[in-house]
N, C-alpha and C positions, 0 to 999 in steps of 0.2 A: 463466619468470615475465615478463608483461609490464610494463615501465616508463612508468607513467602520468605523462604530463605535467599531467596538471589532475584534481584531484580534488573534485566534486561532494557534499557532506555535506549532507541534507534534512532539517530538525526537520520531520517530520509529523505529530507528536501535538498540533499545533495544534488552535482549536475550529474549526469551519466557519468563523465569523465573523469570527476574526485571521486576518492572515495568517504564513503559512509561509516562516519563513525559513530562505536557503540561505547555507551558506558554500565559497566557492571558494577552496581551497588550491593553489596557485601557487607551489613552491620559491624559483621564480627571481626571483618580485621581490618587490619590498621597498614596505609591509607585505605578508607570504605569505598570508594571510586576505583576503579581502574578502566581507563579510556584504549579501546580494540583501533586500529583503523587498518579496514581490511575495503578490498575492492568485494566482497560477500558481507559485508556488517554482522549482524546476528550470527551468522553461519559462523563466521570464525570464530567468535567466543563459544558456539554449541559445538566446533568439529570434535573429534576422536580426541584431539591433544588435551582440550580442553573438559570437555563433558565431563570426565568422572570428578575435576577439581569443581564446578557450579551444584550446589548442594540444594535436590530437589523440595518444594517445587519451584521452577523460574516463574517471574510474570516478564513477561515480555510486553515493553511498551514505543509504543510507535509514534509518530510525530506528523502520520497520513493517514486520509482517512482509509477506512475500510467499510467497504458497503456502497448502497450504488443508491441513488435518493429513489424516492419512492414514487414520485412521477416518471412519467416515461415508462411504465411499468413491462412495457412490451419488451424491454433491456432483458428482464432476468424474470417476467412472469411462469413462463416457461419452464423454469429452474427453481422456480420454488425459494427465492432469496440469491444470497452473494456467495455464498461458499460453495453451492454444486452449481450455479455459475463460471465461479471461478476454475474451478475442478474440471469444467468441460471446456474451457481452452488452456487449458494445462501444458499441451504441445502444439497449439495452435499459433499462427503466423500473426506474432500482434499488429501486424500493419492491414491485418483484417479489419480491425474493431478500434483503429485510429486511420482514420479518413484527411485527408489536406484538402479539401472544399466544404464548406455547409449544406452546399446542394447535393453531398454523397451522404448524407448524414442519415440510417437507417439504425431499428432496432438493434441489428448486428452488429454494426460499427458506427458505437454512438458517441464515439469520441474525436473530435477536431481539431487540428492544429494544421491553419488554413494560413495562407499568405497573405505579410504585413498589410493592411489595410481591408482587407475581407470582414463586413459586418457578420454578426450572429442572422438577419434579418431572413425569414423562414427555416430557421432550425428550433431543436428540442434543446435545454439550457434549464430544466428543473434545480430549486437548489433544495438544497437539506436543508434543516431547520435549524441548525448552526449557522449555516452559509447566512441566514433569513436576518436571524438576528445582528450578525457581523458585520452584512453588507459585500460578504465572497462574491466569488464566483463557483458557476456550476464546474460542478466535477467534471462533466464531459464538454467544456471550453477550455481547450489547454493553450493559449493565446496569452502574452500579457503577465504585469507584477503577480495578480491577485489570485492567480490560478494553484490550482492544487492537482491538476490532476496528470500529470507530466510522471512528477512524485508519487504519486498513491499507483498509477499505472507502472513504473521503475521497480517501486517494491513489491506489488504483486504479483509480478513474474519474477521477479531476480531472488525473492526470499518468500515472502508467504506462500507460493506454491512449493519450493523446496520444505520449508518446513514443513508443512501438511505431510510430504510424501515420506519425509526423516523421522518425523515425529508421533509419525500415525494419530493416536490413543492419546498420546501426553497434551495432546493441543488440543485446547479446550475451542470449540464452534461460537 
């Protein structure tokens, strides 16, 4: 078990337009919290200013999921998992792979945020087995309270693709 010296906690279920705060848990000193709120979360408690004061290793911890459920496989079979998925829209136009009808809703853009009152009825809506047991909703229905995937799509491109590209080697898959 590795012994993290700095732990990274990220509220991501921000809207687009607040921003996302991070808190840095620090045992050793006194106050152990210190709360970031930056329009980048993560990013700013890891830029230049910061970095050499966060004493390796971090764990960085998130509050969206990561990973794409495992139905629907046609999503990211292709890719071999979530991460060289991720990795091959890196610079890509997310309004590719977030669709506003059900009826648009393909392997490539499997994600939907369709107009108030638009059922699920002939779409893909797999859940995780979190979701299963909770009573969620699927990742790729961003519609409504129960949704997660607005969030987990926000921070995939706005930070976990920066970090991969920052962090090379340090970021553990």
């Amino acid at each position: 078990m590795q012994n993290f010296k700095t732990v990274l906690c990220v509220d991501g279920s921000a809207s687009k337009h607040s921003k996302r705060p991070v808190y840095c848990v620090r045992p050793e000193r006194s106050p152990a919290i210190t709360r970031f709120r930056h329009s980048d979360g993560v990013l700013a408690a890891l830029d230049k200013g910061h970095q050499s004061e966060l004493p390796r290793p971090i764990l960085i911890t998130v509050d969206v999921p990561i990973g794409l459920p495992a139905a629907f496989q046609e999503v990211w079979r292709e890719f071999n998992g979530f991460l060289p998925w991720l990795d091959a829209r890196r610079d890509a136009d997310w309004d590719n792979i977030v669709v506003d009808s059900v009826a648009k809703q393909t392997a490539r853009s499997p994600f939907v945020v369709c107009k108030k009152g638009e059922k699920k009825v002939g779409g893909r809506f797999p859940l995780r087995k979190c979701e299963e047991i909770t009573q969620g909703e699927s990742l790729y229905w961003c519609v409504g309270g129960k949704q997660v995937g607005k969030a987990a799509l926000q921070f995939w491109r706005d930070t976990l693709v920066r970090l991969k590209s920052e962090l090379r080697d340090e970021l553990a898959g």
